[in-house]
DRENTI-281930 format. One record per residue: residue number from 1; x, y, z of N, C-alpha, C, O in turn; residue in three letters. Coordinates in pm, whole numbers, plus 50000, padded with zeros to 5 digits. Layout:
N
NUM_X_Y_Z_X_Y_Z_X_Y_Z_X_Y_Z_ALA
...
// end
This chain:
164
1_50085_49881_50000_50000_50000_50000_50088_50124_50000_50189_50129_50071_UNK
2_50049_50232_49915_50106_50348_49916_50066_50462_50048_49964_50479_50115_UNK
3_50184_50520_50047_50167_50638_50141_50068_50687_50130_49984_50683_50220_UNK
4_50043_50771_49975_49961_50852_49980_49821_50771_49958_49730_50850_49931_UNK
5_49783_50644_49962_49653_50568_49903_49589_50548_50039_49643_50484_50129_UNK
6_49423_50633_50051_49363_50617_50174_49190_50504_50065_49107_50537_49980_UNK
7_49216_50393_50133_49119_50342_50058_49087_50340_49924_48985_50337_49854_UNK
8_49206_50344_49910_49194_50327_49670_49210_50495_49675_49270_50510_49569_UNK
9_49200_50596_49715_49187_50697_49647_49277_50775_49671_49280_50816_49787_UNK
10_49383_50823_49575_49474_50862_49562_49474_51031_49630_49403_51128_49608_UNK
11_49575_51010_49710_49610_51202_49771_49684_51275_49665_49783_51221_49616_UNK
12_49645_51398_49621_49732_51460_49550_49754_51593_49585_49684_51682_49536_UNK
13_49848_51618_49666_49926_51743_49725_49910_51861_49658_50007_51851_49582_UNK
14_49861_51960_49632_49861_52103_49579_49979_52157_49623_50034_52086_49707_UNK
15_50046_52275_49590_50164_52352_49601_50094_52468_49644_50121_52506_49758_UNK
16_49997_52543_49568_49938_52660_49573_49795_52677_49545_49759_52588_49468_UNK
17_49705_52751_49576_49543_52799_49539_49613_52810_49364_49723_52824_49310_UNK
18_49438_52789_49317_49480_52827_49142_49480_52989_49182_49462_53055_49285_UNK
19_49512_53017_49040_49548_53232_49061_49455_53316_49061_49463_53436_49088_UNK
20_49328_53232_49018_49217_53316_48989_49146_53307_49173_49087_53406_49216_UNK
21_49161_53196_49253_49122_53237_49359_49182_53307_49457_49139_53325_49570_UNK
22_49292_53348_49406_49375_53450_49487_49376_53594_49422_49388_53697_49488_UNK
23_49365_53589_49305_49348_53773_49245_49227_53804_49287_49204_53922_49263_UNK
24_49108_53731_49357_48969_53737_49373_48977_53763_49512_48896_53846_49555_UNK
25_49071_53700_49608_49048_53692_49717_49148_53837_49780_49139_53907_49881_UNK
26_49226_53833_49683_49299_53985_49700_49253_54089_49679_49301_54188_49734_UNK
27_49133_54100_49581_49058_54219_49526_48976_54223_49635_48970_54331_49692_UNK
28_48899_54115_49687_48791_54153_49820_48889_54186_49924_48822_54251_50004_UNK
29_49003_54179_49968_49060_54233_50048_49113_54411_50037_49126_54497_50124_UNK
30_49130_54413_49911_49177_54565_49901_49048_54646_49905_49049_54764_49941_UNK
31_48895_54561_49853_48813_54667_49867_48747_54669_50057_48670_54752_50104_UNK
32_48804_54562_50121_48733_54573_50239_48801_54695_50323_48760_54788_50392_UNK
33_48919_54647_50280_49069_54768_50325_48998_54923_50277_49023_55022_50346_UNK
34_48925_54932_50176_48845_55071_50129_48812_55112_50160_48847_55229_50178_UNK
35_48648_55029_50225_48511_55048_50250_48576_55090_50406_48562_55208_50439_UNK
36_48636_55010_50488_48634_55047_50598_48665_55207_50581_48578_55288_50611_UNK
37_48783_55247_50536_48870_55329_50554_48795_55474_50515_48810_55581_50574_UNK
38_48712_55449_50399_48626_55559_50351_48456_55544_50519_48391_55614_50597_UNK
39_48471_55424_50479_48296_55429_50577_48317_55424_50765_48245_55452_50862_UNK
40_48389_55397_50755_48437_55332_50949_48542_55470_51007_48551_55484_51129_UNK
41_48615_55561_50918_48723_55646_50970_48714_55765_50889_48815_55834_50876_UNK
42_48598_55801_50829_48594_55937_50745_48476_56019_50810_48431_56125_50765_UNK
43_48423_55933_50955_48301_56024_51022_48190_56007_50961_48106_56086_51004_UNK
44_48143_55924_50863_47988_55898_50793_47956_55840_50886_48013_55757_50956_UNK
45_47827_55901_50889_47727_55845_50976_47545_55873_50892_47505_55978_50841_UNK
46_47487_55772_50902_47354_55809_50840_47267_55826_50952_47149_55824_50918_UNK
47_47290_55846_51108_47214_55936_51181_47224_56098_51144_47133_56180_51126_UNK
48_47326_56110_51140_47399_56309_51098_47309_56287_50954_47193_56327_50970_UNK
49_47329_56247_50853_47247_56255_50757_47110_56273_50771_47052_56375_50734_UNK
50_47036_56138_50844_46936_56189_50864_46837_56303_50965_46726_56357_50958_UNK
51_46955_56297_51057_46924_56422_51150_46911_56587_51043_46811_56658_51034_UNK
52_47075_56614_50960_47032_56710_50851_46910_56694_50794_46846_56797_50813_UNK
53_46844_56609_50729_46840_56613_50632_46642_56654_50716_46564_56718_50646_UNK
54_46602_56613_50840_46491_56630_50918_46465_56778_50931_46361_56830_50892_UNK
55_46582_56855_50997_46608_56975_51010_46572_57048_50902_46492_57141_50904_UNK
56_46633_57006_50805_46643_57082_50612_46464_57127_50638_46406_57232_50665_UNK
57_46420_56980_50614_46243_56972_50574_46169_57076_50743_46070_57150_50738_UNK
58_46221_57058_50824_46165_57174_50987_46180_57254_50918_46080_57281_50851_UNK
59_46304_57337_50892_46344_57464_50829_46216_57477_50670_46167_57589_50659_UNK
60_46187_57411_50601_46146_57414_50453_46019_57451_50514_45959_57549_50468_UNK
61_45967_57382_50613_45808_57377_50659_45806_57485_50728_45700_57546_50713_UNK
62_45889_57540_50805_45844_57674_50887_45872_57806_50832_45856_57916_50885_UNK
63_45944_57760_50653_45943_57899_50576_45817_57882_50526_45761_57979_50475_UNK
64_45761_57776_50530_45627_57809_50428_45555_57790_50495_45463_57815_50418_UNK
65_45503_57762_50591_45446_57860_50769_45423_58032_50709_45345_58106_50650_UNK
66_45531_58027_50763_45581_58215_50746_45554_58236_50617_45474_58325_50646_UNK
67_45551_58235_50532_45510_58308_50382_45320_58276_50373_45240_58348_50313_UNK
68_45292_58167_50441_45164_58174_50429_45064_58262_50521_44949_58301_50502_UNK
69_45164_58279_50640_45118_58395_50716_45138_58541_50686_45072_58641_50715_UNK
70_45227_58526_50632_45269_58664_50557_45255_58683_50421_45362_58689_50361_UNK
71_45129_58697_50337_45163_58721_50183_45142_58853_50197_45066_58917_50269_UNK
72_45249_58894_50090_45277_58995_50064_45133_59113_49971_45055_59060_49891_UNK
73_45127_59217_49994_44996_59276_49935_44990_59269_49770_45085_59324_49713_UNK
74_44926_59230_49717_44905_59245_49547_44922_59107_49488_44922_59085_49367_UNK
75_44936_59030_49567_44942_58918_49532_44841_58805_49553_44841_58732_49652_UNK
76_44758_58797_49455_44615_58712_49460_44618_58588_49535_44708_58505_49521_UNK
77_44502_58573_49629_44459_58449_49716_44333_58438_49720_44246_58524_49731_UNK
78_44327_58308_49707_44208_58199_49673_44101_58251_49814_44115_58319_49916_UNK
79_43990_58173_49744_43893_58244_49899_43938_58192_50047_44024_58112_50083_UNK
80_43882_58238_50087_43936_58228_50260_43806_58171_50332_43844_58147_50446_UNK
81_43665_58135_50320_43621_58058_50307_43582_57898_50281_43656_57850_50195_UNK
82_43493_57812_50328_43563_57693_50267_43496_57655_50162_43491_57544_50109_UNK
83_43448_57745_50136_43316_57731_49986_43444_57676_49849_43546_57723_49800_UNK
84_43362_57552_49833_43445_57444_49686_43419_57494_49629_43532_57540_49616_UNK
85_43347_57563_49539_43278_57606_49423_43401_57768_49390_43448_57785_49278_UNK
86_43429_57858_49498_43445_57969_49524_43650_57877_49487_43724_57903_49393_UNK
87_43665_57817_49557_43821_57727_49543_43832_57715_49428_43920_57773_49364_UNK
88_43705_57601_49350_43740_57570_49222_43749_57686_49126_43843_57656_49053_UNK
89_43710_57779_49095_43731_57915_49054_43818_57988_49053_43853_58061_48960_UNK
90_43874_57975_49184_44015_58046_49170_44121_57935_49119_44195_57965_49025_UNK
91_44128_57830_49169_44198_57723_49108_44184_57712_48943_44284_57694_48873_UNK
92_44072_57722_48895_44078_57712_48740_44170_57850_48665_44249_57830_48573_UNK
93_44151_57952_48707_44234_58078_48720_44377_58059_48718_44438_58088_48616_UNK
94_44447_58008_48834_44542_57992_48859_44620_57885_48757_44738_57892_48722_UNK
95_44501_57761_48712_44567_57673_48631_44582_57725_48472_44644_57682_48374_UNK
96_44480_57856_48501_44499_57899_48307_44597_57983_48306_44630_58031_48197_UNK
97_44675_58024_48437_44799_58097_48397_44959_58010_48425_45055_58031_48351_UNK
98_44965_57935_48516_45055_57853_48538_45065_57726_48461_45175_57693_48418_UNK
99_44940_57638_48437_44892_57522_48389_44907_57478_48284_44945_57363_48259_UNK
100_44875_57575_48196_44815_57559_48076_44916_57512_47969_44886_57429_47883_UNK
101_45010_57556_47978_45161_57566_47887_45191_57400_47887_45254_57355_47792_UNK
102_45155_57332_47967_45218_57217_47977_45102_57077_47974_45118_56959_47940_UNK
103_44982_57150_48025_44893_57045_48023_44792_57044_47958_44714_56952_47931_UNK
104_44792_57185_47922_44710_57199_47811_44540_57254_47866_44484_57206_47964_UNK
105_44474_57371_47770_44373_57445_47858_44248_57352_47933_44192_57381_48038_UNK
106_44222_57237_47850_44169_57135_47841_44204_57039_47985_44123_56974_48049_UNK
107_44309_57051_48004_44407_56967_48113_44427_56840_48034_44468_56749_48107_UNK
108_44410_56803_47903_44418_56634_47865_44544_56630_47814_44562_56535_47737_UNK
109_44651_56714_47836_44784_56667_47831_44845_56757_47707_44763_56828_47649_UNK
110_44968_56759_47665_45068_56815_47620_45212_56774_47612_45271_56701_47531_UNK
111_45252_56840_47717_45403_56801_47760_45404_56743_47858_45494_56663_47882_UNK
112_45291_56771_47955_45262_56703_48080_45164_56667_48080_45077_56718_48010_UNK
113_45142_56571_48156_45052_56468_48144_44916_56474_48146_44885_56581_48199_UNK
114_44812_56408_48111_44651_56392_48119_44601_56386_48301_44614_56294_48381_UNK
115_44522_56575_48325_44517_56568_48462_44336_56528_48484_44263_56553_48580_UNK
116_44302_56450_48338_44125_56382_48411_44173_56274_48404_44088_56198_48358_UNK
117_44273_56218_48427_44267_56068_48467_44205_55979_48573_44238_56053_48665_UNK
118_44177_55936_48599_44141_55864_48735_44253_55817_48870_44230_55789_48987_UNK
119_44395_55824_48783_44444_55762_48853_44570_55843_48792_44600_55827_48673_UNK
120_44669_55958_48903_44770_55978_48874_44890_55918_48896_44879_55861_49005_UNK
121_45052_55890_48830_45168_55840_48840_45157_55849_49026_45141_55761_49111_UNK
122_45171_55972_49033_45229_56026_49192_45091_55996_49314_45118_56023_49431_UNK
123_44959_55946_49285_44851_55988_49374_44823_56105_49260_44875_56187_49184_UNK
124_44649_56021_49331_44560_56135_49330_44517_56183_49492_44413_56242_49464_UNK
125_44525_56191_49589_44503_56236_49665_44574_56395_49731_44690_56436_49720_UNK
126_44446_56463_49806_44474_56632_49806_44650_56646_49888_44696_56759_49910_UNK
127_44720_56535_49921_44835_56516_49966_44948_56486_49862_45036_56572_49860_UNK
128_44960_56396_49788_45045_56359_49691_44999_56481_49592_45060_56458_49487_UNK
129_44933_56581_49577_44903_56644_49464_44935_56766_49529_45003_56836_49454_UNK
130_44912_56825_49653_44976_56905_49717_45178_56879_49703_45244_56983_49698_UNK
131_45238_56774_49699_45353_56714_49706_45404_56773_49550_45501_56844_49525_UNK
132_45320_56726_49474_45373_56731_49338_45377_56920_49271_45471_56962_49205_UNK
133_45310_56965_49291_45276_57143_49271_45338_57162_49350_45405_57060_49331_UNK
134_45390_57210_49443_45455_57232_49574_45614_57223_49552_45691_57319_49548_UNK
135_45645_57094_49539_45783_57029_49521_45828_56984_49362_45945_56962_49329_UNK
136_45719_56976_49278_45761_56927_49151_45811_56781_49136_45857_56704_49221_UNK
137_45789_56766_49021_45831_56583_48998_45951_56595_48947_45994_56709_48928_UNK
138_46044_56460_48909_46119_56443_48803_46089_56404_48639_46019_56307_48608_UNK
139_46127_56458_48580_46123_56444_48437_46006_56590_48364_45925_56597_48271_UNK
140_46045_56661_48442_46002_56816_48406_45884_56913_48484_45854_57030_48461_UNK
141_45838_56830_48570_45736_56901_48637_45795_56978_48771_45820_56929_48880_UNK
142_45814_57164_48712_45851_57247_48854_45769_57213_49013_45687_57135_49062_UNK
143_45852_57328_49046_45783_57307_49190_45701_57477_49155_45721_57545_49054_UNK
144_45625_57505_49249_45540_57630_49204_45532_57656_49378_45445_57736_49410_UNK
145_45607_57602_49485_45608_57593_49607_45614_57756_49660_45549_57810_49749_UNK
146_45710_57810_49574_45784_57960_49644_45665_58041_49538_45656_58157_49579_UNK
147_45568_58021_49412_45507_58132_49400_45360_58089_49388_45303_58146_49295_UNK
148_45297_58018_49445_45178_58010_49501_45121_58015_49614_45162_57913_49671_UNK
149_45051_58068_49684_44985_58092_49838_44945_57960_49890_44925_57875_49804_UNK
150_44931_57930_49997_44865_57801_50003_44708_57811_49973_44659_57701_49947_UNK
151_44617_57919_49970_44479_57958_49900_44488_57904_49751_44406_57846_49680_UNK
152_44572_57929_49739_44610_57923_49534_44634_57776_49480_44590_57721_49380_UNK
153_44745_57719_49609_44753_57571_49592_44646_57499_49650_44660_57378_49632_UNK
154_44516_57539_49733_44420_57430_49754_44321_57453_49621_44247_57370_49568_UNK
155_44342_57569_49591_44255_57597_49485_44300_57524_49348_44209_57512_49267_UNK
156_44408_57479_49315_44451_57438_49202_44379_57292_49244_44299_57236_49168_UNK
157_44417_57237_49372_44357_57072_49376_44229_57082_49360_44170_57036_49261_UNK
158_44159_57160_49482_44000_57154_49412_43972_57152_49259_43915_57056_49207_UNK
159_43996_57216_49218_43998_57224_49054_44023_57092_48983_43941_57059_48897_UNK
160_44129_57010_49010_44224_56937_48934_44117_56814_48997_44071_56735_48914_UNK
161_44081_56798_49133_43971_56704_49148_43893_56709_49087_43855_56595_49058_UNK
162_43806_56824_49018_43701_56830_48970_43649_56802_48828_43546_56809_48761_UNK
163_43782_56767_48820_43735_56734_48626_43755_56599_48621_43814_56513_48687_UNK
164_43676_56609_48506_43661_56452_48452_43693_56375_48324_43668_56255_48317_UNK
// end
């Protein structure tokens, strides 16, 4: 019987790993050597992120607090009342001067999208539609946040609910 023979089956000694599991096992080492060095010793933290980033939106919400308490004189607002009819009116107003360019007088679309749908990308609800006028979407829709009143922006949703 041979040295190396354990039950018929022959031992065969390696010298080295093949090269491909060592250029592999060296590359995950230089990137762990990275990640630490950039993520573990450069001070990132995604509490500080999200702590900024809470603050940002406090700060965003209590300027538009203050501008809604404060509009400036000459600058048109929706009724102050809660009469819908009196909203939708000024909202249709507001959409034939801001609106129209993009969605067309009709609202059935243009450059931007069909607003009698039943069912918008973002919500239809007076929240996600407040979100979207307010803040704007991606892929071309502004925000209208800094030049509409909040009278002007309930008035645009009443409106934008109301068609069919």
């Amino acid at each position: 019987m041979a040295e190396n023979d354990y039950d018929g089956i022959k031992y065969r000694e390696e010298k080295s790993s093949p090269l491909i599991f060592r250029l592999l096992l060296g590359g995950l080492l230089l990137w762990g050597v990275c990640f630490m060095g950039y993520y573990l010793f450069s001070g990132w933290s995604s509490g500080k992120e999200f702590a900024e980033k809470q603050k940002l939106e406090s700060a965003k919400s209590a300027e538009f607090e203050q501008k809604e308490k404060t509009t400036a004189p000459g600058i048109a607002t929706g009724p102050k009342s809660g009469d819908v009819a009196a909203y939708i009116a000024s909202g249709k107003k507001t959409f034939a001067e801001r609106c129209v360019a993009c969605h067309g007088a009709d609202a059935k679309g243009g450059i931007g999208p069909d607003l009698t749908r039943p069912v918008y990308k973002f919500g239809k609800t007076e929240a996600a539609m407040l979100e979207s006028i307010t803040n704007g979407r991606p892929a071309g829709m502004p925000g209208f946040g800094k030049e509409l009143g909040h009278e002007q922006l309930e008035g645009v949703i009443k409106y934008l609910l109301s068609l069919k």
